[in-house]
N, C-alpha and C positions, 0 to 999 in steps of 0.2 A: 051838580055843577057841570056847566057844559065847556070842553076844551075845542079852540080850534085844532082841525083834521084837514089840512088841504088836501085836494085830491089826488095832485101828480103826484105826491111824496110817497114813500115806501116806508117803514116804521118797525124797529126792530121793540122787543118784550122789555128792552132796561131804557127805552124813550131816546133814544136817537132817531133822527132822521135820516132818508135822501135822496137827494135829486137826481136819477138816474139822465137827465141831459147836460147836467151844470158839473155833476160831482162834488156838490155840496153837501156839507152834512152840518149838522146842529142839533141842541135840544129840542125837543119837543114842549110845547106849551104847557102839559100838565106836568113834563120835570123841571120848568122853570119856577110854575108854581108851587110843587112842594119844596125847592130848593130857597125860596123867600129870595130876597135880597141877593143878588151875586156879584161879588166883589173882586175877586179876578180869576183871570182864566190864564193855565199854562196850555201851550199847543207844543205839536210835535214839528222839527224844523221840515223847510221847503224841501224838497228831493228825499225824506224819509218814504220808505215804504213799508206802509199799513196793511197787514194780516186782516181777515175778517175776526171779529170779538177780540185783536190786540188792540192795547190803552191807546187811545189817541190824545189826550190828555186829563185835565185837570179842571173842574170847577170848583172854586169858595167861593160860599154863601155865608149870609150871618149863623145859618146853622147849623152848616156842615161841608165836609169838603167830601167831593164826589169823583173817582173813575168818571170816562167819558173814554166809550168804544167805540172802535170805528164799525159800521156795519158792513162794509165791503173791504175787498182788499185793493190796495193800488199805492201811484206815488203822489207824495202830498206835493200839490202844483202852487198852492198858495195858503197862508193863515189870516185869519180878520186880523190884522196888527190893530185895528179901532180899537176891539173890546180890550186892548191892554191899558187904555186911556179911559174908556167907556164901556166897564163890563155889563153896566144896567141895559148896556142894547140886547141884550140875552134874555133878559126880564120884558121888554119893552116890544121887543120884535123879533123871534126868534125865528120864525120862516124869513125873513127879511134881511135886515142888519146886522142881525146877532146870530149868525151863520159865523161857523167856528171854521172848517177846514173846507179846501176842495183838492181832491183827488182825480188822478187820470185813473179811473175803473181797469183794473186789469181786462174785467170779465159782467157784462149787463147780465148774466148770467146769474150771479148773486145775487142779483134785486130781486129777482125772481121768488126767491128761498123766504123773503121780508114780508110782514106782515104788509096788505092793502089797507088803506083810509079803514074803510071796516072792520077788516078784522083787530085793528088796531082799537076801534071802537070799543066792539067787543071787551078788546083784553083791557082798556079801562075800567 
């Protein structure tokens, strides 16, 4: 099965995303689709600050509920409040819509350390 890999994104080993110009971050397509169904998401509040590999939240799904890390470190500048109405945009569009947090990047320096489109390929 083939998953969308956009190209700007950077991609950590446990399928997170991110945007190193936006400071967005989100699942990634292949952990939306092993997650099935997802039914809600907790986030961490606006002005928290995010460690690299500390919990940024929470995803349920019908078939399990899952950690969700942030792949960089920085302060959380905003959360999808949508998916708490409509967590199926995670399922639906997860480069898109179903974008979970955005971060002011301490350090573009981090993204650096994250897997590219490819190698991300690869570690599918």
């Amino acid at each position: 099965m083939s998953f969308d890999i956009p190209d700007n994104l950077y991609y950590t080993e446990s399928h997170e995303w991110v945007d190193p110009e936006t400071g967005k971050i989100g699942l990634t397509d292949f952990a939306q689709d092993e997650l099935g169904d997802i039914v809600f998401v907790e986030f961490p509040g606006v002005g928290d600050h995010l460690e690299t590999d500390s919990e940024l939240g929470v995803v349920e799904s019908i078939k399990a509920v899952s950690d969700v890390y942030s792949p960089v470190s920085g302060a959380v500048t905003d959360v999808n409040e949508t998916l708490e109405g409509e967590p199926e945009l995670l399922n639906e569009d997860p480069y898109g819509d179903g974008w979970l947090v955005e971060l002011d990047l301490d350090s573009t320096d981090e993204v650096e350390a994250l897997l590219t489109p490819d190698e991300y390929e690869t570690h599918l």
